[in-house]
C-alpha positions as CSV (number, residue, x, y, z in Angstrom):
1,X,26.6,0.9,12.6
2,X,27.3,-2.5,10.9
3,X,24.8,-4.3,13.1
4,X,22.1,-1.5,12.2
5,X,22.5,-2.1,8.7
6,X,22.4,-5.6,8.9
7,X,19.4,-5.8,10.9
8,X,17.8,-2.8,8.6
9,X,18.7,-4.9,5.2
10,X,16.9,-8.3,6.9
11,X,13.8,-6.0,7.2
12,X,13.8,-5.3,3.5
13,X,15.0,-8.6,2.8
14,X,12.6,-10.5,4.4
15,X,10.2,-8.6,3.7
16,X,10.1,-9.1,-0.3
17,X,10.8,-12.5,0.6
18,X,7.7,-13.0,2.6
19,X,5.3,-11.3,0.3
20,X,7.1,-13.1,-3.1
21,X,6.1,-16.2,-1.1
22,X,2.6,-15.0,-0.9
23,X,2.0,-14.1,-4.0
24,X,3.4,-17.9,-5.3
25,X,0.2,-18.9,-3.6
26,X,-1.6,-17.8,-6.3
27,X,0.0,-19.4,-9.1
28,X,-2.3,-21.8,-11.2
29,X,-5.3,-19.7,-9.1
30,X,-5.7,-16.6,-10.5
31,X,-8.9,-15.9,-11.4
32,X,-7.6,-14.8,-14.8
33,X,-4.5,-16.2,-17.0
34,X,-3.2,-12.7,-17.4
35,X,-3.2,-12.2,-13.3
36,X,-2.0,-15.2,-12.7
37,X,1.3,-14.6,-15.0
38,X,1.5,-10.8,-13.6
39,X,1.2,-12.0,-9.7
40,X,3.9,-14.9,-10.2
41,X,6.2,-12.7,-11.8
42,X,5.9,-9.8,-9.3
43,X,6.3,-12.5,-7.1
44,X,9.6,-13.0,-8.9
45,X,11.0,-9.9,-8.7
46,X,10.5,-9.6,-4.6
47,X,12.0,-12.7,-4.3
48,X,15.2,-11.7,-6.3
49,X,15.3,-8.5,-4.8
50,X,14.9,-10.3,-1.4
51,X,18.2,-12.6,-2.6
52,X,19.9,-9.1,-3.5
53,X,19.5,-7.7,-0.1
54,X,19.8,-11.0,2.1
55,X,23.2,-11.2,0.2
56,X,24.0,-7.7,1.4
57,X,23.1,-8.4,4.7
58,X,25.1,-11.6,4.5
59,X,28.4,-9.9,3.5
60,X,28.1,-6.8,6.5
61,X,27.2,-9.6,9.0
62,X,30.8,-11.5,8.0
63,X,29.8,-14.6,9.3
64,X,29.6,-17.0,6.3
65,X,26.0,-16.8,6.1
66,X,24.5,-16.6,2.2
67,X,21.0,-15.4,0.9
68,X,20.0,-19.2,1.6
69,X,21.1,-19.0,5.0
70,X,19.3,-16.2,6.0
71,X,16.0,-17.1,4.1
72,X,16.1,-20.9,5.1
73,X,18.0,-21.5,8.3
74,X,16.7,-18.5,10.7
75,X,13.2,-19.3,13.2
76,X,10.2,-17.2,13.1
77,X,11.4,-14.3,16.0
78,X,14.8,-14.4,13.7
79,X,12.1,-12.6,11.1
80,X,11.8,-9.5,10.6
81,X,9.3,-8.4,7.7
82,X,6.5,-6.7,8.3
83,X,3.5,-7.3,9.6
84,X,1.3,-6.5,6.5
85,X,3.0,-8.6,3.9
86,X,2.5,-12.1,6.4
87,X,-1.0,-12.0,5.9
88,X,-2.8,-14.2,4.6
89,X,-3.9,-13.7,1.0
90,X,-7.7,-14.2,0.9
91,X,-10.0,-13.3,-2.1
92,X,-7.9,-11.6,-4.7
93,X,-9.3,-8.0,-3.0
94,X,-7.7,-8.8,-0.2
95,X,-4.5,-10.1,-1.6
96,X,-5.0,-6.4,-4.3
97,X,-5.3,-4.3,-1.3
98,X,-2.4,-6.0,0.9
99,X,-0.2,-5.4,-2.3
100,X,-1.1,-1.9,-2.7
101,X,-0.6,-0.6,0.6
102,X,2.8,-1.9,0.4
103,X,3.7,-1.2,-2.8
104,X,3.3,2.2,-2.1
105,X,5.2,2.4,0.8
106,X,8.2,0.3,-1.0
107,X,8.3,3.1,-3.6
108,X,8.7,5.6,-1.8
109,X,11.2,3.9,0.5
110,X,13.2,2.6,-2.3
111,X,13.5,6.3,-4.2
112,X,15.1,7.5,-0.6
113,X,17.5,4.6,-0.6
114,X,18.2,5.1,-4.2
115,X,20.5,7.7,-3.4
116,X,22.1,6.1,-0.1
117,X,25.5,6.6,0.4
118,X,26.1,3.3,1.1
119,X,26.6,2.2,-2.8
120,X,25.4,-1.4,-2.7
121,X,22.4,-0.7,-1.0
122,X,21.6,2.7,-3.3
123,X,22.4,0.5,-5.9
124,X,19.8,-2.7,-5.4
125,X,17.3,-0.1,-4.4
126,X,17.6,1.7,-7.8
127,X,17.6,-1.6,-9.7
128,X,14.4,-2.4,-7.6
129,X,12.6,0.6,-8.1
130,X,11.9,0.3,-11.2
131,X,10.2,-3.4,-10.9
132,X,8.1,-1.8,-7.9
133,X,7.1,1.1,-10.3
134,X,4.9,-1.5,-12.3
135,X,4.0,-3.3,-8.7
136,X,2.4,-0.4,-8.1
137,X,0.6,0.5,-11.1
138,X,-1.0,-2.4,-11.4
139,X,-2.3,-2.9,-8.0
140,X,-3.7,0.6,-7.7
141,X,-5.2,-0.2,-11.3
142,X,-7.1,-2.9,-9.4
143,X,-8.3,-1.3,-6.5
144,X,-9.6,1.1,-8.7
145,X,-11.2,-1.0,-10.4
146,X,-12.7,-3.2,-7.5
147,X,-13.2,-0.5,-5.2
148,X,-15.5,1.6,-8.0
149,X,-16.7,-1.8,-9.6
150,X,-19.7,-4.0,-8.6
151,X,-21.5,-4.1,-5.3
152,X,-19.9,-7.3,-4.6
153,X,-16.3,-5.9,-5.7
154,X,-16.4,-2.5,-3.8
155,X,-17.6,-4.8,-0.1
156,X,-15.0,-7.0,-0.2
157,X,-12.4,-4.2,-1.4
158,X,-13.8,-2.0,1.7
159,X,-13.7,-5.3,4.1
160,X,-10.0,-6.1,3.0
161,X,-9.1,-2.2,3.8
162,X,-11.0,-2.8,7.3
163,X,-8.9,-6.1,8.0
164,X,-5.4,-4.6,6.6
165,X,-5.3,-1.5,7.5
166,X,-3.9,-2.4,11.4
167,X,-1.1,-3.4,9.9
168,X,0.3,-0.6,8.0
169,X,1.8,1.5,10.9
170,X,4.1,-0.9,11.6
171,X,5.6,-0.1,8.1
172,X,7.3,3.0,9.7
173,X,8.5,2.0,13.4
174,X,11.5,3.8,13.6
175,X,14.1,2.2,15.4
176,X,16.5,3.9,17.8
177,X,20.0,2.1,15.8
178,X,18.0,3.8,12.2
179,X,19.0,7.2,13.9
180,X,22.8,6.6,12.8
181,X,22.0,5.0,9.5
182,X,19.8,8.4,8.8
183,X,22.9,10.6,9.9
184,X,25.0,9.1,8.3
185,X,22.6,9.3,4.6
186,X,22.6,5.6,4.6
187,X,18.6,5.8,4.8
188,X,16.0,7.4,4.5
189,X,13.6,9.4,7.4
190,X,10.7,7.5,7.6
191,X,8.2,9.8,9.1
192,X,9.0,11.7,5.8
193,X,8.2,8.2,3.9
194,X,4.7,7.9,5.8
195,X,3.9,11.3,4.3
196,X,4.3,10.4,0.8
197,X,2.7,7.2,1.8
198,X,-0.4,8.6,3.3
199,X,-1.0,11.1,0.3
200,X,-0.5,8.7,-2.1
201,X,-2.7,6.2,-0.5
202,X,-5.6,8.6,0.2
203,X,-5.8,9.8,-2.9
204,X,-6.4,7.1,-4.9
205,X,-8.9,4.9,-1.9
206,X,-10.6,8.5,-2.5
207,X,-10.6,7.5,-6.5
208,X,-12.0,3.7,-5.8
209,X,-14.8,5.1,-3.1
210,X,-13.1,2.8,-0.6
211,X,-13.2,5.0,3.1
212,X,-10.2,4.8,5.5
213,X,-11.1,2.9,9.2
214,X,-11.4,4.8,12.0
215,X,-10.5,4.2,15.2
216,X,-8.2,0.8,15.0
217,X,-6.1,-0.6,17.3
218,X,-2.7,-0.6,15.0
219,X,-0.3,-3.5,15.6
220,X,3.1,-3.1,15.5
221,X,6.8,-5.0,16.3
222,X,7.5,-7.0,13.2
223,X,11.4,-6.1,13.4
224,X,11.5,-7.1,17.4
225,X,10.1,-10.8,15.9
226,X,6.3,-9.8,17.3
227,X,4.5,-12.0,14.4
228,X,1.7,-12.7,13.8
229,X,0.0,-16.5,13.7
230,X,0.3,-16.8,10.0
231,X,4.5,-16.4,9.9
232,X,4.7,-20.0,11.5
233,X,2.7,-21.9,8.7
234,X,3.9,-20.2,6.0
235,X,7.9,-20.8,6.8
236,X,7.2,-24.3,7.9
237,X,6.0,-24.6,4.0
238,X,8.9,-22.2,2.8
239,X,12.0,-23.4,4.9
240,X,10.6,-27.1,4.9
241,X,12.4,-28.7,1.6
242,X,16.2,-27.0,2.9
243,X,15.5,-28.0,7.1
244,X,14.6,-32.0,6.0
245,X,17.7,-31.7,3.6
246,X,20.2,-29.1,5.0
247,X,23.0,-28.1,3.0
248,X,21.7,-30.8,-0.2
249,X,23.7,-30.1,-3.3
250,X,21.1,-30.0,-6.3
């Protein structure tokens, strides 16, 4: 069960820590002051939550290894975020939607592991939650907005659902060693998570006038280390300062 764990915290670990990284991309280029304060600092709080749970992860493993470790010192199959948050950010619609379809999804998986029985992780979840509560507020605020906006606005809001919306199965691949963590009340069901996630989703792309793809091929195997191309550049720009300087003291 320890292993399970482990591997199920790097998941949530690395995926806060993938998308934080992606939103820092966009500070100094937001395409208005106020954005470009709210994206770095929900960048912020992924990234500390990511230190949180990379911590955890560190301590069930009992190897040694800190959050650093983990986020610095592992190669891109080592990686298991998904899919969704690796892309790359685009126009802010695209970066908007990406945001969105996870911030709904880490709501609703963050309430169910709010009450694990594992404390720690119940714990970090319920100190999360309520940072994702504004996350996703004000991304569905914008899609809103963009999808029910301009023209312009509403096509590339539509054409950032078309390109994303492969991705989002992947969110909730469930994993034979999850079985035990779910017996056990350590985590959540996630086919119950994809329910809450669908209904919440559909109802407001309903309210923006944005229409759900048909028919698309959905990619999956982010927690196997199936990535895909985008992973590579963006660690070689994360990991880079810590792999030409390992274990520098600042």
């Amino acid at each position: 069960m320890e292993n399970a764990l482990f591997n199920y915290c790097l998941w949530l670990g690395d995926s806060s820590l993938i998308l934080g990284h992606r939103l820092s991309e966009w500070t100094g280029h937001g395409p208005i002051l106020e954005e470009d304060i709210a994206m770095t600092n929900i960048g912020l709080d992924l990234v500390g939550q990511a230190s949180s749970l990379l911590t955890l992860a560190g301590e069930i493993e009992n190897k040694g290894r800190s959050d650093d470790d983990l986020a610095y010192k592992r190669d891109l199959k080592e990686f298991k975020n998904a899919l969704l948050v690796e892309q790359v950010n685009g126009d802010f619609g695209r970066t908007m939607m990406r945001q969105h379809l996870f911030d709904v999804f880490h709501f609703h998986l963050m309430e169910g592991l709010s009450d694990s029985k594992d404390e720690r992780l119940g714990a970090i979840a319920s100190k999360s939650l309520k940072e994702i509560k504004y996350h996703k507020r004000h991304s569905g605020e914008w899609i809103k907005r963009l999808g029910d906006g301009t023209e312009e606005s509403h096509e590339r809001a539509q054409n950032a659902l078309n390109e994303l919306w492969m991705f989002t199965d992947d969110l909730f691949v469930a994993y034979a060693e999850d079985k035990e963590l779910e017996d056990k009340g350590i985590v959540p069901d996630l086919n119950q998570i994809k329910g809450k996630w669908e209904k919440g989703v559909k109802s407001l792309l309903k309210e923006a006038t944005l229409a759900i793809p048909e028919e698309v091929f959905m990619m999956k195997g982010s927690r196997n280390g199936i990535h895909s191309e985008h992973l590579g550049y963006l660690l070689a720009e994360m990991q880079f300062l810590p792999r030409a300087y390992p274990d520098a003291k600042w």
